[in-house]
Jmol script that loads the backbone (N, CA, C; Angstrom):
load data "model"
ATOM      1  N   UNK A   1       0.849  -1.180   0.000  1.00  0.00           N
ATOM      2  CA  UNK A   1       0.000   0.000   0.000  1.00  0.00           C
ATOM      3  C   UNK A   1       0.891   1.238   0.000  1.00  0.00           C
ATOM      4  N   UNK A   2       0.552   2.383  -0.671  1.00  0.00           N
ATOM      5  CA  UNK A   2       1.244   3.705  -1.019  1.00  0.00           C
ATOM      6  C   UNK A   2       0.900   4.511  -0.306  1.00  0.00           C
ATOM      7  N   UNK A   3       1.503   5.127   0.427  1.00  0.00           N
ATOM      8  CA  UNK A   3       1.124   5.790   1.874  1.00  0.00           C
ATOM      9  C   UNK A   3       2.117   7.408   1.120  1.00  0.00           C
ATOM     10  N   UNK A   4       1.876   7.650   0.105  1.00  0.00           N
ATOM     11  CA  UNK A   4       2.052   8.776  -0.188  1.00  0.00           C
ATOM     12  C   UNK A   4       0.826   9.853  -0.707  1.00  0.00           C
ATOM     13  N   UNK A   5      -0.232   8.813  -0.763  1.00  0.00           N
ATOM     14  CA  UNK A   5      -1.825   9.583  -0.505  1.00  0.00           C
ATOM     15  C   UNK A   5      -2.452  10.322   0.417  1.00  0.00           C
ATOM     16  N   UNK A   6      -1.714   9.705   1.920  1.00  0.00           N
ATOM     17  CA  UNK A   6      -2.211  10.208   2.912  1.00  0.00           C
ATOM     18  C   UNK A   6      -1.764  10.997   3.687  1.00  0.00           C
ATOM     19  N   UNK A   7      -2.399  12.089   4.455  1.00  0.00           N
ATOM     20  CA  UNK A   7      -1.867  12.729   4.755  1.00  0.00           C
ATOM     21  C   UNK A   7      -1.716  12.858   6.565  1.00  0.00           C
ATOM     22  N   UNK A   8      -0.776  13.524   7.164  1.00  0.00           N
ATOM     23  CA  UNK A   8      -0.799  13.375   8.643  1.00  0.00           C
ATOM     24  C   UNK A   8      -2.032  14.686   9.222  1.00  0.00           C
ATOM     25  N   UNK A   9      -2.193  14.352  10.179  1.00  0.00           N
ATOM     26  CA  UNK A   9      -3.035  15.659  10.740  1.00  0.00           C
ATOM     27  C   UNK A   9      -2.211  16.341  11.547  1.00  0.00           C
ATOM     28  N   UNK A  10      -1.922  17.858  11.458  1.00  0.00           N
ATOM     29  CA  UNK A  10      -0.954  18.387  12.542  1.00  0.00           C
ATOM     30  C   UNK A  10      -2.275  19.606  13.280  1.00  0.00           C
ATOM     31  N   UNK A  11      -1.430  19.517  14.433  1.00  0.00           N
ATOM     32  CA  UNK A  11      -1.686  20.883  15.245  1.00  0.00           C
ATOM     33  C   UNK A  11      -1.814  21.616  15.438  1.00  0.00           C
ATOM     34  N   UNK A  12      -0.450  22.003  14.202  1.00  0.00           N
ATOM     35  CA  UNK A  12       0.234  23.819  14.453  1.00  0.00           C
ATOM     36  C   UNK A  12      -1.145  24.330  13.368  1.00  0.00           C
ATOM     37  N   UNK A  13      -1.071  25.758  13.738  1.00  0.00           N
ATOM     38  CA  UNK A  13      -1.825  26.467  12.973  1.00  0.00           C
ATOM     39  C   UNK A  13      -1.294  26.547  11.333  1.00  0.00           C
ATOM     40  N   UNK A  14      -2.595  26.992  10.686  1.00  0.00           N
ATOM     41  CA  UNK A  14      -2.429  26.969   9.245  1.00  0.00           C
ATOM     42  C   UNK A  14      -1.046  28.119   8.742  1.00  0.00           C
ATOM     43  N   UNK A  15      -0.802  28.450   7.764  1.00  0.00           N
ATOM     44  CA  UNK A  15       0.011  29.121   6.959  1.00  0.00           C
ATOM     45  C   UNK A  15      -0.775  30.432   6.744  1.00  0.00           C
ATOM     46  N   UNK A  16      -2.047  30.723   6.893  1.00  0.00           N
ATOM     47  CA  UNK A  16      -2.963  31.935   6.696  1.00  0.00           C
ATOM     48  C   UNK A  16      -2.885  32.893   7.773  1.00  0.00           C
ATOM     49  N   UNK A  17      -2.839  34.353   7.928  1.00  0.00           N
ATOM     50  CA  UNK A  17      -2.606  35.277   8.862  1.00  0.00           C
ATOM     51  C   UNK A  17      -3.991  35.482   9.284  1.00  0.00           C
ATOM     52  N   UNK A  18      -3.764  35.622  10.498  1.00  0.00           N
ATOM     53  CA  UNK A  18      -4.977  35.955  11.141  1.00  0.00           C
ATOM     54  C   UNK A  18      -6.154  36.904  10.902  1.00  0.00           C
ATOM     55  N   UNK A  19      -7.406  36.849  10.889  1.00  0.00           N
ATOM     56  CA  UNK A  19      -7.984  37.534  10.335  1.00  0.00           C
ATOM     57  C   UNK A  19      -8.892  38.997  11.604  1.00  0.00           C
ATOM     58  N   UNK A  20      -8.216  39.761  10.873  1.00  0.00           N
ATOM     59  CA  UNK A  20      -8.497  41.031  11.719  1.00  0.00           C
ATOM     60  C   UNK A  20     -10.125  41.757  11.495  1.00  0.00           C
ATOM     61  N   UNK A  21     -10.317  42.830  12.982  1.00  0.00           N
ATOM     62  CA  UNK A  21     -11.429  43.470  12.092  1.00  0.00           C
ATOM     63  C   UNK A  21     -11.390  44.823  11.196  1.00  0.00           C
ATOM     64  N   UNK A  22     -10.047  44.938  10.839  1.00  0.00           N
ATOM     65  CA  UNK A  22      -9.902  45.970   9.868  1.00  0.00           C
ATOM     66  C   UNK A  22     -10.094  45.069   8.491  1.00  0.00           C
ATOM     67  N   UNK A  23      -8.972  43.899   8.575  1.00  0.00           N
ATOM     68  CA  UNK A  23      -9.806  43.087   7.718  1.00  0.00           C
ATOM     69  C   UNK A  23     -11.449  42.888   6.770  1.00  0.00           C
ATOM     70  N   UNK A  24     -12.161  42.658   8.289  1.00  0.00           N
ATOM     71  CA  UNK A  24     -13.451  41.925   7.946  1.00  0.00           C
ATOM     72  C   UNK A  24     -14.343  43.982   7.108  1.00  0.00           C
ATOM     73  N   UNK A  25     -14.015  45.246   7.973  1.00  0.00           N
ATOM     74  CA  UNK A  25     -14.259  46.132   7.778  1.00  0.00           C
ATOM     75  C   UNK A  25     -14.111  46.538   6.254  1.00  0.00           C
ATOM     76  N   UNK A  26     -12.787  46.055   5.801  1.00  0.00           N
ATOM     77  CA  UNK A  26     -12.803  46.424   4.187  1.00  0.00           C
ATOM     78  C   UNK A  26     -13.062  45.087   3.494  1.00  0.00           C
ATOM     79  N   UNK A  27     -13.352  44.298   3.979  1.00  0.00           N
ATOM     80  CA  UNK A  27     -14.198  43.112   2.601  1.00  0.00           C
ATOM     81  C   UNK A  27     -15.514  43.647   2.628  1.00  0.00           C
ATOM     82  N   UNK A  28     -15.625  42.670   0.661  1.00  0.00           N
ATOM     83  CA  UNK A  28     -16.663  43.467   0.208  1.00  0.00           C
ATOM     84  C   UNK A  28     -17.130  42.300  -0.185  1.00  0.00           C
ATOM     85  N   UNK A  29     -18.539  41.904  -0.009  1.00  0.00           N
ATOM     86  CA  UNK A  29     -19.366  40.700  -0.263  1.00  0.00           C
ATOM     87  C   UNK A  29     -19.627  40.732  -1.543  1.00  0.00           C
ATOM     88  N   UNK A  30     -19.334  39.750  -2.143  1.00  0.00           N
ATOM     89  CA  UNK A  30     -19.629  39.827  -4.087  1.00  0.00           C
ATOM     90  C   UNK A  30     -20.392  38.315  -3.713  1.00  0.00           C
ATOM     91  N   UNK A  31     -21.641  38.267  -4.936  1.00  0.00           N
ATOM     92  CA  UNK A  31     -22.698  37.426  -5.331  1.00  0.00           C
ATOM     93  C   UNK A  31     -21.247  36.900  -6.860  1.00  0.00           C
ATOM     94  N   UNK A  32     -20.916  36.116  -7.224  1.00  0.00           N
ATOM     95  CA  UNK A  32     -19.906  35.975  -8.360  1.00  0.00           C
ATOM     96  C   UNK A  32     -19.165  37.053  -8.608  1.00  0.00           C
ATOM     97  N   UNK A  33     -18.739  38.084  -9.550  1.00  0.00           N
ATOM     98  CA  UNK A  33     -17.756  38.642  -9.084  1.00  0.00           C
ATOM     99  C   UNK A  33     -18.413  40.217  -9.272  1.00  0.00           C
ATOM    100  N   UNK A  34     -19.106  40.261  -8.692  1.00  0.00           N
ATOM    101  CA  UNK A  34     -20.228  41.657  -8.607  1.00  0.00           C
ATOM    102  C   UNK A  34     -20.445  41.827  -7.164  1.00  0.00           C
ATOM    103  N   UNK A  35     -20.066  43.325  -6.784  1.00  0.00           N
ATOM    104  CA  UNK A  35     -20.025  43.461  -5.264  1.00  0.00           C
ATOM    105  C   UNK A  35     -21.405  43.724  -4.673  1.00  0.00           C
ATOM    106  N   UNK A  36     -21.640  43.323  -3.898  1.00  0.00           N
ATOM    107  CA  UNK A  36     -23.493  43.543  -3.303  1.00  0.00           C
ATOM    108  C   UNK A  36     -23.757  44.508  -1.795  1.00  0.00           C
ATOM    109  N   UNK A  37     -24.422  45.672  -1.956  1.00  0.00           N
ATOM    110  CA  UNK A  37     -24.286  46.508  -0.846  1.00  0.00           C
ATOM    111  C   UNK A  37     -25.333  45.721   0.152  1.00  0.00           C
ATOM    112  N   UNK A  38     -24.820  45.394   1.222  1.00  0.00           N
ATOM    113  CA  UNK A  38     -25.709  45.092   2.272  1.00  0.00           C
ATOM    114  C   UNK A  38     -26.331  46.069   2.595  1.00  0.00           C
ATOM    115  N   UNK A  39     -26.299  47.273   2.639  1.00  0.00           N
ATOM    116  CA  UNK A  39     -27.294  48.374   3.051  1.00  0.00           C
ATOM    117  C   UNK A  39     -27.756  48.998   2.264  1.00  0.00           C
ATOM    118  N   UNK A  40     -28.391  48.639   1.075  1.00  0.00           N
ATOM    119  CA  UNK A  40     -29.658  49.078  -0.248  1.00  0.00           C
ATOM    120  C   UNK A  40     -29.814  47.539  -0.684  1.00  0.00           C
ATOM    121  N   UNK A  41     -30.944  47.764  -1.216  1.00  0.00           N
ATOM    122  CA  UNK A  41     -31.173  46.597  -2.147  1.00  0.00           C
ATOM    123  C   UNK A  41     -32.614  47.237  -3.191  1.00  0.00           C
ATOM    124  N   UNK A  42     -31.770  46.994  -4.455  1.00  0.00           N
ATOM    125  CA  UNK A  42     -33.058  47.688  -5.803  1.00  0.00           C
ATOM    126  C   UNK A  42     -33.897  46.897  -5.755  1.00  0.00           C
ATOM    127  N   UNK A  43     -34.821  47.922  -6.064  1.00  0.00           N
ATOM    128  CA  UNK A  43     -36.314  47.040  -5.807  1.00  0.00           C
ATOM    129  C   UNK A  43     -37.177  48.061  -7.175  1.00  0.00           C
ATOM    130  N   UNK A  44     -38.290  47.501  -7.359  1.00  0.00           N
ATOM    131  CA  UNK A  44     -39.052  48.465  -8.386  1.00  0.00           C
ATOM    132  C   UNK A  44     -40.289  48.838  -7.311  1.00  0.00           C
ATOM    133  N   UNK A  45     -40.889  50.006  -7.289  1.00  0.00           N
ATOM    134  CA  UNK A  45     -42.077  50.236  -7.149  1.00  0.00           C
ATOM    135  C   UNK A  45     -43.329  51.200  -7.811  1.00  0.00           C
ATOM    136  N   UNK A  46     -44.345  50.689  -7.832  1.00  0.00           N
ATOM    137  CA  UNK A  46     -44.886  52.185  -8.384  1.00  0.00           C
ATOM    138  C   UNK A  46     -45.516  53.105  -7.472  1.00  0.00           C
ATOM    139  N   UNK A  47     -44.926  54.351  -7.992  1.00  0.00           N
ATOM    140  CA  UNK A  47     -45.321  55.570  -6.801  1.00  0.00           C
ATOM    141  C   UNK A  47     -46.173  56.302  -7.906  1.00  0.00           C
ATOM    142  N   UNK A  48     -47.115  57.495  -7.634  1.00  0.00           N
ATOM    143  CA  UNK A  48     -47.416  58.744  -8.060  1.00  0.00           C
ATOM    144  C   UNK A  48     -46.617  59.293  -8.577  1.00  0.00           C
ATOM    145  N   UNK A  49     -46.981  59.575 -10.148  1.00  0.00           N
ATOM    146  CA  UNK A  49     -46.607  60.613 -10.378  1.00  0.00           C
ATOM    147  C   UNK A  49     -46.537  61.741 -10.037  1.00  0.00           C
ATOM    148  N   UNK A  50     -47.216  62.657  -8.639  1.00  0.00           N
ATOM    149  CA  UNK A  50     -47.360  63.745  -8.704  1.00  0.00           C
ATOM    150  C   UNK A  50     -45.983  63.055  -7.503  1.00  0.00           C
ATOM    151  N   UNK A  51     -46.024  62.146  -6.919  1.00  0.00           N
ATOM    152  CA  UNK A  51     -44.797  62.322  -5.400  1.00  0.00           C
ATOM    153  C   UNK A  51     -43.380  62.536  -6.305  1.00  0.00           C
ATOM    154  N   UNK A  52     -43.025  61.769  -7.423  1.00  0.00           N
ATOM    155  CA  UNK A  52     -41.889  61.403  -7.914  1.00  0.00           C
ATOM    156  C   UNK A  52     -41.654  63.015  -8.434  1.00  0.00           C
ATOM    157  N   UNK A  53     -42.428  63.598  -9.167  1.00  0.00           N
ATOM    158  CA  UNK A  53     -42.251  64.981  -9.254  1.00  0.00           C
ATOM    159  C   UNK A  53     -41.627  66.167  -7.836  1.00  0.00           C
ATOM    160  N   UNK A  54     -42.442  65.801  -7.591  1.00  0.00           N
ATOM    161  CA  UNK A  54     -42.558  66.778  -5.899  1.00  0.00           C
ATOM    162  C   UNK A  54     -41.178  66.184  -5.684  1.00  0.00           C
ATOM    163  N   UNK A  55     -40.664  64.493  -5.077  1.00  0.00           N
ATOM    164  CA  UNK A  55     -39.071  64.474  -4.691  1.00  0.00           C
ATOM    165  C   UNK A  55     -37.969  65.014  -6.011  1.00  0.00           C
ATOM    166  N   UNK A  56     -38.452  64.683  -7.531  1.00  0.00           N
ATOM    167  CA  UNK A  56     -37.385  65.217  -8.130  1.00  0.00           C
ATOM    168  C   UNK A  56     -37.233  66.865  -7.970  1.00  0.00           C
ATOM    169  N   UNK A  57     -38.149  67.585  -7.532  1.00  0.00           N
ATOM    170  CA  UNK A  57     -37.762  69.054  -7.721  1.00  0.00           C
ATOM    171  C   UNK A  57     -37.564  69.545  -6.173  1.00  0.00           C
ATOM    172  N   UNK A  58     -37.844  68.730  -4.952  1.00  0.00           N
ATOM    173  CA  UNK A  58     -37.213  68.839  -3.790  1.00  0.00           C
ATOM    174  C   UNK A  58     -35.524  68.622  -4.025  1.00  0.00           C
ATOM    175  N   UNK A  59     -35.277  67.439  -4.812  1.00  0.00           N
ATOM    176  CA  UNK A  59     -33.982  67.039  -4.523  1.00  0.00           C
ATOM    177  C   UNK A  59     -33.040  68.014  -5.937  1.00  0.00           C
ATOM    178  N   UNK A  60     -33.471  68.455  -6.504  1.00  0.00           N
ATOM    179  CA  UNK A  60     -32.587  69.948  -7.311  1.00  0.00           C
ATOM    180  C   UNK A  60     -31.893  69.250  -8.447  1.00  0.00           C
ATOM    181  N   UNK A  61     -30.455  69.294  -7.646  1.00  0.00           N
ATOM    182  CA  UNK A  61     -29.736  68.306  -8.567  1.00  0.00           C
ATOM    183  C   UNK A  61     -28.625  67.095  -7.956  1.00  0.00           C
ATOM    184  N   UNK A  62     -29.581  67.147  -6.305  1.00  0.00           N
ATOM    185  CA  UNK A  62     -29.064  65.746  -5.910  1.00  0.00           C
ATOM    186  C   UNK A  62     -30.413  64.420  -6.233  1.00  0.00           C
ATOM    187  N   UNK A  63     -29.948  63.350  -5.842  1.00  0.00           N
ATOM    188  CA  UNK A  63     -30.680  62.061  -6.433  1.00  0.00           C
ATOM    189  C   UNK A  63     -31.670  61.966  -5.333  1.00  0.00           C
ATOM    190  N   UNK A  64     -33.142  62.265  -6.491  1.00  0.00           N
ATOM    191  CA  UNK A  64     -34.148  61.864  -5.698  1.00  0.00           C
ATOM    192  C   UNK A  64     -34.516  61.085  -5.212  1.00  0.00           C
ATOM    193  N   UNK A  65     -34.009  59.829  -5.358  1.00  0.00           N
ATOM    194  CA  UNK A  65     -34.444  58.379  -5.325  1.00  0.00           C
ATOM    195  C   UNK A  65     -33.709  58.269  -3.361  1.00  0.00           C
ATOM    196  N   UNK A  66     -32.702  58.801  -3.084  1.00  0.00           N
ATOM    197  CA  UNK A  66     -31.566  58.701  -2.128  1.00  0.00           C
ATOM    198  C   UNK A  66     -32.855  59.941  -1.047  1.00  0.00           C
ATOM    199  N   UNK A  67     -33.789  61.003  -1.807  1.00  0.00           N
ATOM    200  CA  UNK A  67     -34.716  62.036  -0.669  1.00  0.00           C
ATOM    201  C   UNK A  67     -35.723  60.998  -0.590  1.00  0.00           C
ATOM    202  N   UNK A  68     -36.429  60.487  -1.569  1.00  0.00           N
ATOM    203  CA  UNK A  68     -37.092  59.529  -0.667  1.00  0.00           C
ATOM    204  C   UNK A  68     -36.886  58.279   0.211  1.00  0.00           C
ATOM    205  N   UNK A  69     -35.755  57.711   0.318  1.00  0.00           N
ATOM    206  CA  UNK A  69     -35.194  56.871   0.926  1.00  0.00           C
ATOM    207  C   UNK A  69     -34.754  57.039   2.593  1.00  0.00           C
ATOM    208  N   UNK A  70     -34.385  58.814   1.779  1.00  0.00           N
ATOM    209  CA  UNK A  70     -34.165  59.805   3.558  1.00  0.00           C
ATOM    210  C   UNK A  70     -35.337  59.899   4.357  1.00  0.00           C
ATOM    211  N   UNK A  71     -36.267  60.139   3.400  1.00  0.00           N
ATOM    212  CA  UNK A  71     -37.930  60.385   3.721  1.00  0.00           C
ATOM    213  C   UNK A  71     -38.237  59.398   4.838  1.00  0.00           C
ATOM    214  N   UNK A  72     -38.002  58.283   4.016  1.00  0.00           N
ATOM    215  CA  UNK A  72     -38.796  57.293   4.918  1.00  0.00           C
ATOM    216  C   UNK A  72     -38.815  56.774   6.094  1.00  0.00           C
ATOM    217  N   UNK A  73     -36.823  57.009   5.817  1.00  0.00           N
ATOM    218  CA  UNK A  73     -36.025  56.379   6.983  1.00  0.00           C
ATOM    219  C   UNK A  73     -36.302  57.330   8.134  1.00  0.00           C
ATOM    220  N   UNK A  74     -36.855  58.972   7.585  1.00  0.00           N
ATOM    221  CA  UNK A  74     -37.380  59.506   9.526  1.00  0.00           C
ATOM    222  C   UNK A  74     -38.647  59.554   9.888  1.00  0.00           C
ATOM    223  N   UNK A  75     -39.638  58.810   8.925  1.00  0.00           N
ATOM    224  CA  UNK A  75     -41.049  58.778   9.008  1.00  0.00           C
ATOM    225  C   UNK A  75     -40.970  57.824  10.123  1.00  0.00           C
ATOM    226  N   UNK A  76     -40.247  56.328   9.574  1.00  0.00           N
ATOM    227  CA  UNK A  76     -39.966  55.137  10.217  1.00  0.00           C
ATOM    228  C   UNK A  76     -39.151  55.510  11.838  1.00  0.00           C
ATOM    229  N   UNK A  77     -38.405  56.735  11.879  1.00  0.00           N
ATOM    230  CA  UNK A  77     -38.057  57.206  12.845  1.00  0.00           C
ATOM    231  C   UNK A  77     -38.544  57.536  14.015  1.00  0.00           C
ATOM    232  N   UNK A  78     -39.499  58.425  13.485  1.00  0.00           N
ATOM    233  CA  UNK A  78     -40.756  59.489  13.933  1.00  0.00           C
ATOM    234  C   UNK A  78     -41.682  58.219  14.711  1.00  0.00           C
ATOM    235  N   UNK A  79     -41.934  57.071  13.571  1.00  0.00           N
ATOM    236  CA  UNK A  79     -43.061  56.237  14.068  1.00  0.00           C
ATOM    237  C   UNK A  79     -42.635  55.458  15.325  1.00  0.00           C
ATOM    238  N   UNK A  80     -41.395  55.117  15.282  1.00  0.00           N
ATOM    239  CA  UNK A  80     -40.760  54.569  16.404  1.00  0.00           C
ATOM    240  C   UNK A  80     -40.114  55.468  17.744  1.00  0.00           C
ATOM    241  N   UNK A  81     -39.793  56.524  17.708  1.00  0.00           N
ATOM    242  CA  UNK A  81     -40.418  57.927  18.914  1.00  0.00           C
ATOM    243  C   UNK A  81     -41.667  57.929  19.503  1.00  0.00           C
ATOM    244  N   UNK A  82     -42.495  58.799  18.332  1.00  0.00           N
ATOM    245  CA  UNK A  82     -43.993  59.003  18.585  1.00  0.00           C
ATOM    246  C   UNK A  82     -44.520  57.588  19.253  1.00  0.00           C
ATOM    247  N   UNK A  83     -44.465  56.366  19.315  1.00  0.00           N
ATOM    248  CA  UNK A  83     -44.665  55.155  19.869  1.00  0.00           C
ATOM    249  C   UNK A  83     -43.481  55.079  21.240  1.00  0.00           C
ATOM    250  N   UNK A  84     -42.620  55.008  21.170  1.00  0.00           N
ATOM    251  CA  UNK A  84     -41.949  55.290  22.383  1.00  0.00           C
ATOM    252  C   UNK A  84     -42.347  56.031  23.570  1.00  0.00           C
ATOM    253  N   UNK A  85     -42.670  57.579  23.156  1.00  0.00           N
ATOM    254  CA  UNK A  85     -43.356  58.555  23.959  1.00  0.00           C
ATOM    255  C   UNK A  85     -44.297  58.327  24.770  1.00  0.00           C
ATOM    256  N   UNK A  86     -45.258  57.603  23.545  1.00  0.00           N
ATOM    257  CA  UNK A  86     -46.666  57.408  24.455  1.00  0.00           C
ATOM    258  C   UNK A  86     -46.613  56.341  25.381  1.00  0.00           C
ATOM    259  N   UNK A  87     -46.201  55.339  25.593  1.00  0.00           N
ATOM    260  CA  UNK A  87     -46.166  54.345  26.084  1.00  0.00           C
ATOM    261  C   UNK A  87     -45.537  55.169  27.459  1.00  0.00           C
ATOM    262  N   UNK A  88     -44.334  55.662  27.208  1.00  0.00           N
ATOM    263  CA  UNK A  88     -43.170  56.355  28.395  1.00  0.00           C
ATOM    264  C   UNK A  88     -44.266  57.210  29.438  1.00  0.00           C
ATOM    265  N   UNK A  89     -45.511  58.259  28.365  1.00  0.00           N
ATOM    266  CA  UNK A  89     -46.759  58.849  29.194  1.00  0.00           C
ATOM    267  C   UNK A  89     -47.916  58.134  29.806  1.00  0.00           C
ATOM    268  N   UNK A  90     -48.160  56.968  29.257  1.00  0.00           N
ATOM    269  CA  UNK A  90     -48.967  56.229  29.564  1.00  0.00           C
ATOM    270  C   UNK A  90     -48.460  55.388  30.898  1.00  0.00           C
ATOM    271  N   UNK A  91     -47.300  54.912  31.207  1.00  0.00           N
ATOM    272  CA  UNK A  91     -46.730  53.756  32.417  1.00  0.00           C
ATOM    273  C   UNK A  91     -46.274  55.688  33.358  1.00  0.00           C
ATOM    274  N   UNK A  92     -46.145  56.230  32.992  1.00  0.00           N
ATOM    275  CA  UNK A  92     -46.404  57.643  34.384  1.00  0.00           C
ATOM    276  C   UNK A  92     -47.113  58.553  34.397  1.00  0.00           C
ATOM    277  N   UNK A  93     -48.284  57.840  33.516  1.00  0.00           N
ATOM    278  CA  UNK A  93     -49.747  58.656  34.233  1.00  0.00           C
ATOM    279  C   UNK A  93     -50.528  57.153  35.364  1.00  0.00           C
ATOM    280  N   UNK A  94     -49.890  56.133  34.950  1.00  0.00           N
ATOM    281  CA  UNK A  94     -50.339  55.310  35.174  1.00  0.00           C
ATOM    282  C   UNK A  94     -49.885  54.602  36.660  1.00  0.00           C
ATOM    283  N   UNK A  95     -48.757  55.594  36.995  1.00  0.00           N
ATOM    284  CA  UNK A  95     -47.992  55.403  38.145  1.00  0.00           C
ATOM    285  C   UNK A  95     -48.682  56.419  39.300  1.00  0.00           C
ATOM    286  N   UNK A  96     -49.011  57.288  38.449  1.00  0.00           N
ATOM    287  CA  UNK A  96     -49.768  58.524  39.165  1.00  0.00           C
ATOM    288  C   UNK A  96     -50.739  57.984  39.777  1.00  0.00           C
TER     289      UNK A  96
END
end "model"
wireframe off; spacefill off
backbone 0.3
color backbone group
C-alpha cells in the first residue's frame, strides 16, 4: 500500500494570517464577481406621479431616489419615537 496519498493531521496552525477586524471592515461581499451593498437593495415600485415629481424638484440636482429613501427612513423614525413617547406617558400617568 502507497502511503504517499495520505496525509498526517498536525496541530500547528495553518500558513494563513490571522484575520483582523480591519480586515473583515474592508471586505466586500460579491454574489460571483459583482459586489453587493448590504445596506440598499433595488427594488421596483410604483409611486405617483405627482410624489416622484414633488421628490425630483425637492432634490434639485441631488438624487431623488436617495430624498425619498431619507424620507422614509425619519417617518420610520418618527413612528418609532412618537410610539416610544406614548407608552413612556402612559406607564407615568399610570404610576400617578
Amino acid at each position: 500500500m502507497n502511503k504517499s496519498y495520505s496525509s498526517e493531521i498536525s496541530d500547528s496552525y495553518d500558513d494563513y494570517p490571522e484575520v483582523t477586524q480591519n480586515d473583515i471592515d474592508r471586505a466586500v461581499f460579491r454574489i460571483g464577481l459583482k459586489p453587493v451593498s448590504s445596506h440598499k437593495q433595488q427594488i421596483s415600485i410604483l409611486l405617483d406621479v405627482s410624489l416622484i415629481e414633488y421628490f425630483k424638484a425637492r432634490a434639485g440636482e441631488s438624487d431623488y431616489q436617495q430624498l425619498i429613501n431619507d424620507t422614509l427612513r425619519r417617518a420610520l423614525e418618527y413612528e418609532n419615537l412618537e410610539y416610544t413617547l406614548r407608552r413612556v406617558i402612559r406607564e407615568e400617568l399610570h404610576h400617578r
